[in-house]
C-alpha positions in Angstrom: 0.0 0.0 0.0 1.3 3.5 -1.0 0.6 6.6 0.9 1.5 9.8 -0.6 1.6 13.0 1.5 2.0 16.8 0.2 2.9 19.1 2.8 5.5 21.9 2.7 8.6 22.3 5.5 6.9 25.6 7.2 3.9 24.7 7.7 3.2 23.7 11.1 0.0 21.6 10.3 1.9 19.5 8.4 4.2 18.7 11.0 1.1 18.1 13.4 -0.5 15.9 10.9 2.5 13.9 10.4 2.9 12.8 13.9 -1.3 12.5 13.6 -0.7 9.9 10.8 2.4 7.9 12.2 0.2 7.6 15.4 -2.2 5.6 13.1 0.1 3.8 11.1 1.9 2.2 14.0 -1.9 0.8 15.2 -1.9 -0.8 11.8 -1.0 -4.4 11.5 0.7 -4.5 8.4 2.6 -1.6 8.8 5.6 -2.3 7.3 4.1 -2.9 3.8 3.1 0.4 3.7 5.2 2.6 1.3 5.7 6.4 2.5 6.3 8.8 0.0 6.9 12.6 0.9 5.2 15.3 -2.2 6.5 18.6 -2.7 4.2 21.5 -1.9 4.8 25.5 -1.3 2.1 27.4 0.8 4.3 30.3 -0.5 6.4 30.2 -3.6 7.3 33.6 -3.5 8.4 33.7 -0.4 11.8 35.1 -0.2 15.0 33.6 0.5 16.5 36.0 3.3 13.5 36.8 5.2 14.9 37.9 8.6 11.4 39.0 9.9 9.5 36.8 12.7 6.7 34.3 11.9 4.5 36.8 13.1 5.6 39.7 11.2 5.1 37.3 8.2 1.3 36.9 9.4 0.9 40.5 10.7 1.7 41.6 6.9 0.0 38.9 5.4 -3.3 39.1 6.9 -3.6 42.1 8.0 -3.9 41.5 12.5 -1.7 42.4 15.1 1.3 41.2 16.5 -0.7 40.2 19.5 -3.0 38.4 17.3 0.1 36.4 15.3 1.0 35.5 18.8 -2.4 34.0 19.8 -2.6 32.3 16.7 1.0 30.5 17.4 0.5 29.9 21.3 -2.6 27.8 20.0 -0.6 25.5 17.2 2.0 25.0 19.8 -0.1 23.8 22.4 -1.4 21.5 19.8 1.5 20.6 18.4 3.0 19.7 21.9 -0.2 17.2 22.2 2.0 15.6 19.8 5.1 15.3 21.4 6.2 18.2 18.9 8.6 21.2 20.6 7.8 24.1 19.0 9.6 27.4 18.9 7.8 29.7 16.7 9.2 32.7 17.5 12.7 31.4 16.3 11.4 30.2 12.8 12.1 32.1 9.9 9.6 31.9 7.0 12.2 31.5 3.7 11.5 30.5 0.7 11.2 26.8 1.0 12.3 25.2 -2.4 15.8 24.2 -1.9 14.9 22.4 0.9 11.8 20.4 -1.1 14.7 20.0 -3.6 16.6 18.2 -0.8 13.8 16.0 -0.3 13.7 14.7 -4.1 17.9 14.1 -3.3 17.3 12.4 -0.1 14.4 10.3 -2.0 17.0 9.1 -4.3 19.0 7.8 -1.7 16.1 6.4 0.1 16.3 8.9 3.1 13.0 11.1 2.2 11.5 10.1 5.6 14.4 10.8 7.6 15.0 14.3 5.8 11.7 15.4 6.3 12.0 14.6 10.1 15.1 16.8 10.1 14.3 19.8 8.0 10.6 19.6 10.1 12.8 19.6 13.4 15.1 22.2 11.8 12.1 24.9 11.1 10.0 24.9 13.8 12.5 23.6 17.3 15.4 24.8 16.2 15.3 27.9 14.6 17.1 27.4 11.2 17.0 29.0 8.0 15.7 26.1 5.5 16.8 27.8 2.2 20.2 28.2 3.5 22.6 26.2 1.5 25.7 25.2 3.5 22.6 24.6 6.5 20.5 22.2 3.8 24.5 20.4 3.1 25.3 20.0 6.8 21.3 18.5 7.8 21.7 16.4 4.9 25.0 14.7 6.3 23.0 14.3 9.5 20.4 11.7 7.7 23.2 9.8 6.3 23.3 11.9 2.6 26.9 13.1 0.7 27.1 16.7 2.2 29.0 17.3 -1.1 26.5 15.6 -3.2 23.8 17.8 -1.8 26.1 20.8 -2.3 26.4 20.3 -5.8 23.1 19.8 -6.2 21.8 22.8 -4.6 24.6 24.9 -6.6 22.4 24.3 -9.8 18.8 23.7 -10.7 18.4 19.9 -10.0 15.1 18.4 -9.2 13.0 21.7 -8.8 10.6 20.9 -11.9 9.8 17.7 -9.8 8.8 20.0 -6.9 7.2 22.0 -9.2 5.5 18.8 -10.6 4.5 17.7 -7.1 2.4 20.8 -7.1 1.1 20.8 -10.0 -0.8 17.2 -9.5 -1.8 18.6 -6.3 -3.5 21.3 -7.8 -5.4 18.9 -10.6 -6.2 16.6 -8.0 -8.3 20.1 -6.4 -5.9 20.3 -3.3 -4.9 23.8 -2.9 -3.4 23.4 0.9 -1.4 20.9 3.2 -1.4 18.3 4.4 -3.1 16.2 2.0 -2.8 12.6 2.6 -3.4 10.0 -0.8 -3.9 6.5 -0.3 -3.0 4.6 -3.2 -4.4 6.6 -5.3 -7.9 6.2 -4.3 -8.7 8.0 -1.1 -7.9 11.7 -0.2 -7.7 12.9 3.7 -7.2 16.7 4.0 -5.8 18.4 6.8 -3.9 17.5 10.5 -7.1 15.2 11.0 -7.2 13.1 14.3 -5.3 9.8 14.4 -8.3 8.3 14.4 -9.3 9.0 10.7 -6.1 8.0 9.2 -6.7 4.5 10.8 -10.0 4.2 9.0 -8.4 5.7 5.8 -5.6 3.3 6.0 -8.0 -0.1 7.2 -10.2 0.7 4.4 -7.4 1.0 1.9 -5.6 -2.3 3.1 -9.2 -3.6 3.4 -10.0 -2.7 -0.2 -6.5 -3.4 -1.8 -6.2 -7.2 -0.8 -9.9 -7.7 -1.4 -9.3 -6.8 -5.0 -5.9 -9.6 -5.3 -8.4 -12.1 -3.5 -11.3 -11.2 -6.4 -8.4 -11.6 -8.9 -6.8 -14.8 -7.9 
């Protein structure tokens, strides 16, 4: 069974709804024979690569509300997020431009790392602090998951794997999903959002469920 999941780096739901999901796959039986694959999406494409404003400056400009608001709105994904077992800094996080690092991603794929990448940039963003479109940071993380720091570096030098990121989005967008996470399982059955752990076990029960049925109809 194949589970595909779009979600972009900076977005804290994401990271919430990841821990959501593992929490369900580890209730299912067959767990290991479930394949994981990590899609590319940016909330914000445009986003630029330098930004040294705060999270909430980010959402004071963007939507128009007060600092006081921004704050309100991140003390209440925190709290959430820690419900998670998820430590979460936001006033450290910068909001870059988050395409290198989703090109990373496509790298680490290739070397069959994706999960472990996405842990660490996730980690990176949102406890730590770090700028994700930061080059020599994207080299060093990727020698923590095990990848060639050089092979990453010479990768992010040039234009390598962005028009799979770019194709990542653009399925997401024909399949109607215009925000993360969005959860696909094998191809049949779309879940939307950080939903509880409890829907991804039905998701994934029905899938398995419906999966093996169709090899028992066959055979």
């Amino acid at each position: 069974m194949k589970v595909e999941i779009w979600s972009d780096i900076a977005c804290p739901w994401c990271y919430i709804g990841r821990r959501r999901f593992e929490t369900a796959l580890a209730q299912l039986e067959h767990r290991a024979e479930v394949e994981v694959i990590w899609r590319s999406f940016q909330l914000d494409p445009n986003a630029p690569v330098d930004y040294t404003g705060t999270v909430n400056d980010m959402l004071s400009q963007r939507y128009g509300i007060s600092q006081t608001q921004a704050e309100a709105m991140n003390a209440r994904v925190t709290a959430l997020a820690a419900e998670e077992g998820l430590d979460f800094h936001m006033e450290r996080t910068h909001p870059v431009n988050s395409l290198n690092a989703h090109r990373l991603l496509h790298l680490a794929a290739a070397h069959h790392v994706q999960g472990e990448m996405k842990e660490r940039l996730q980690r990176a963003y949102f406890t730590e602090g770090l700028f994700i479109s930061d080059h020599e940071t994207l080299v060093r993380l990727a020698g923590e998951v095990g990848l060639d720091p050089e092979e990453a570096r010479r990768m992010l030098a040039g234009d390598a794997y962005a028009d799979a990121v770019r194709a990542d989005i653009r399925r997401a967008q024909a399949m109607g999903c215009n925000g993360v996470p969005f959860f696909v399982f094998d191809q049949k059955y779309g879940v939307s959002g950080a939903q509880p752990a409890a829907t991804f076990v039905m998701a994934l029960e029905r899938t398995w469920a419906d999966s093996h049925q169709a090899q028992i109809t066959v055979q």
